[in-house]
Residue frames relative to the residue before (quaternion, step in Angstrom):
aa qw qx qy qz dx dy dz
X 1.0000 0.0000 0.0000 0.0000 0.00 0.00 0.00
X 0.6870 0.5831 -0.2869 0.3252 3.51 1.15 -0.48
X 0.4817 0.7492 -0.1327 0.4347 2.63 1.88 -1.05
X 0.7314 0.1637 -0.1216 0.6507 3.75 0.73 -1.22
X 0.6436 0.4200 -0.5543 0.3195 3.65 0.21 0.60
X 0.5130 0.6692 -0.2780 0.4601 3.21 1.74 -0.68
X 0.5984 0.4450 -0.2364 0.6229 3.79 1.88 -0.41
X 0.6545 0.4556 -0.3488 0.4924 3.50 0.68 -0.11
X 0.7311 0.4911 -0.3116 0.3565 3.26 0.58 -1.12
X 0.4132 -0.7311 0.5383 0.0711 3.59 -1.14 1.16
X 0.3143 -0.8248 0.4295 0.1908 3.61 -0.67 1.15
X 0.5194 -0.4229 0.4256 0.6084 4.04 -0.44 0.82
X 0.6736 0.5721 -0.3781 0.2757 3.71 -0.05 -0.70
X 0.6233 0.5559 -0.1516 0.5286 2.98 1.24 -1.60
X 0.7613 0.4593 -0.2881 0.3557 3.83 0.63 -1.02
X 0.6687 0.4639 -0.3026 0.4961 3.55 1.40 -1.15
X 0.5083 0.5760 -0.4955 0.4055 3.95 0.85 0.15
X 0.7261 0.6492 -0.1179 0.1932 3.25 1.27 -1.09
X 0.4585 0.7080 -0.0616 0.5336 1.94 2.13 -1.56
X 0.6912 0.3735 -0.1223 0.6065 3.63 0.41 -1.62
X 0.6818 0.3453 -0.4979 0.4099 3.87 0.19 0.13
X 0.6382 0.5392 -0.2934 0.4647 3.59 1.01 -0.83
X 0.3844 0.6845 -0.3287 0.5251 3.67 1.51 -0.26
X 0.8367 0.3714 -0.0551 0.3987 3.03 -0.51 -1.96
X 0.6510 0.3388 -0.2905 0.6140 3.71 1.13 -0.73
X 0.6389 -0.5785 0.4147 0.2917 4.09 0.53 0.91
X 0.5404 0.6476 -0.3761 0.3836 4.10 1.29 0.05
X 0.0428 0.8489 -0.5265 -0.0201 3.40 2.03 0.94
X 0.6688 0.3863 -0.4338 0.4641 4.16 0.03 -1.02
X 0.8137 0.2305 -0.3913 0.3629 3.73 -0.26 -0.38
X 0.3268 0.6664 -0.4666 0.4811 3.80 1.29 0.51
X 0.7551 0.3659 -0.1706 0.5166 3.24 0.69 -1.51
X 0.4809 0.4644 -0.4663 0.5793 4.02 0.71 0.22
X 0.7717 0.4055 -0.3233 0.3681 3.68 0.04 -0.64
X 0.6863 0.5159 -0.2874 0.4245 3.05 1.32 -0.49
X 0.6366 0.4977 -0.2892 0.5132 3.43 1.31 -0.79
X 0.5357 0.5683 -0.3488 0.5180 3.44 1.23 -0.45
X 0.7158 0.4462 -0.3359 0.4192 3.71 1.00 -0.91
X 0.4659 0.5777 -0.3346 0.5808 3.64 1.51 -1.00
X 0.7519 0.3750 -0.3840 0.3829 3.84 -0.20 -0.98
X 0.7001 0.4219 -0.3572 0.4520 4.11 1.12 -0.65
X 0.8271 0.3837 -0.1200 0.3929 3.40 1.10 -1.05
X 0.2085 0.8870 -0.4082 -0.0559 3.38 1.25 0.38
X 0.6513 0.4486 -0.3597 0.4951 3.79 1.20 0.25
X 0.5633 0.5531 -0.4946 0.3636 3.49 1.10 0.60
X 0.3302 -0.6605 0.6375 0.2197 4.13 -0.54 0.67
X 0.6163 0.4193 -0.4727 0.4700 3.60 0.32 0.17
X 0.5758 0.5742 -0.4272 0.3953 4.03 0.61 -0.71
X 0.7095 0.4765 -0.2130 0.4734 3.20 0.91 -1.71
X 0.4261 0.5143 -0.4808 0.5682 4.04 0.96 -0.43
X 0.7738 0.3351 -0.2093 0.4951 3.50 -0.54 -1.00
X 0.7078 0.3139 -0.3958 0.4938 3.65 -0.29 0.18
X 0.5295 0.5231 -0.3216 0.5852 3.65 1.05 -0.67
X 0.7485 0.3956 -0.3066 0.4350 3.92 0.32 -0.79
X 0.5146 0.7180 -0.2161 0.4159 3.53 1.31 -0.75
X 0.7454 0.4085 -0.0610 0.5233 3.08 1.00 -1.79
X 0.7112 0.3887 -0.3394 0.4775 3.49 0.76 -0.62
X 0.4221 0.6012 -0.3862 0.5579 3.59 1.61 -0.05
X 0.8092 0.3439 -0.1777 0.4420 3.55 0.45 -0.95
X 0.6834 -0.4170 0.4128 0.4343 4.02 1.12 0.46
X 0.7641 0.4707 -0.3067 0.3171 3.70 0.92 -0.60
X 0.0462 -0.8400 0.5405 -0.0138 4.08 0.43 1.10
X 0.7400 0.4324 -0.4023 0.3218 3.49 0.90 0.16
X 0.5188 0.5388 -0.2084 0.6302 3.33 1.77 -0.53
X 0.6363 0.4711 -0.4362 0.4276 3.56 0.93 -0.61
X 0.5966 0.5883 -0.2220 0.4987 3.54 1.08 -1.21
X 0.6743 0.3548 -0.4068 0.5039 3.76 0.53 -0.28
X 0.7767 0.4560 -0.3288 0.2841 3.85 1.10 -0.19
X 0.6268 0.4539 -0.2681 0.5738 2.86 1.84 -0.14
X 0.5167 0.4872 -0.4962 0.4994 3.55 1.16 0.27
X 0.5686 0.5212 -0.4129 0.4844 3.93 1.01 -0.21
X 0.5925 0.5381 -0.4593 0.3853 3.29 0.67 -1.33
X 0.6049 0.4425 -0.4017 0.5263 3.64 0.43 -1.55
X 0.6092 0.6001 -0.4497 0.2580 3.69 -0.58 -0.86
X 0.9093 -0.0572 -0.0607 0.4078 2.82 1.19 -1.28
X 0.5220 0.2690 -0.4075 0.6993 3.11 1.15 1.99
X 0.3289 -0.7881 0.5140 0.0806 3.40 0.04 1.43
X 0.5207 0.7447 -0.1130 0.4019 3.18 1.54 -1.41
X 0.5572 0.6765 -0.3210 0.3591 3.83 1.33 -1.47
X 0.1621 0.7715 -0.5996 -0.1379 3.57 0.45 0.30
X 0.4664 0.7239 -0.4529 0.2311 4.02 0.69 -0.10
X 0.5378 0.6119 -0.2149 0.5387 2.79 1.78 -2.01
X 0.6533 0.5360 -0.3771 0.3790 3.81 0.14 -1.49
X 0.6490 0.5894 -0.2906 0.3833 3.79 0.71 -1.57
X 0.7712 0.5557 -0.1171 0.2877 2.78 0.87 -1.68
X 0.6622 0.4890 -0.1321 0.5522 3.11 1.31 -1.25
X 0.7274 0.4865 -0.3521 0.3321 3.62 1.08 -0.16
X 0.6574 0.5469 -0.2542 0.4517 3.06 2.15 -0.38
X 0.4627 0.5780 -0.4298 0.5169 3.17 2.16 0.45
X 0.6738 0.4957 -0.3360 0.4329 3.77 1.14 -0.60
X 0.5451 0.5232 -0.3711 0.5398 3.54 1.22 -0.66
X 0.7430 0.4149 -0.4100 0.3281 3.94 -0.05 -0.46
């Protein structure tokens, strides 16, 4: 049983490609499912929450984006994209 779930299962890696292909091909709402799906498995990764934050602010959403890139920082203090990013959402 471990065996074929270990084949099913998708790597945070595996989801944020997806995510960003379904993007780039204009499928922004199911982008943003893959991402929340990636946030709901990976909730200690600051990169998931980047991506979903870039999504949302792609999709019109700056207040939800801001709550994912204020996590990301949260967790990577380091994120200076997120920081950049998130100030040119407070500046507008």
């Amino acid at each position: 049983m471990k065996k074929v779930e270990s084949r099913c299962r998708h790597s945070e890696i595996d989801l944020n490609g997806w995510g960003y292909e379904l993007m780039q091909k204009g499928h922004l709402e199911k982008a943003l499912a893959v991402f929340k799906l990636n946030v709901l498995l990976n909730p200690s990764s600051a990169n998931v929450y980047d991506s979903y934050g870039e999504a949302l602010l792609n999709a019109g959403d700056k207040k939800d984006a801001i709550r994912m890139y204020q996590k990301s920082i949260e967790l990577n203090p380091k994120n200076e994209h997120g920081k950049k990013i998130l100030q040119e959402i407070k500046d507008q």
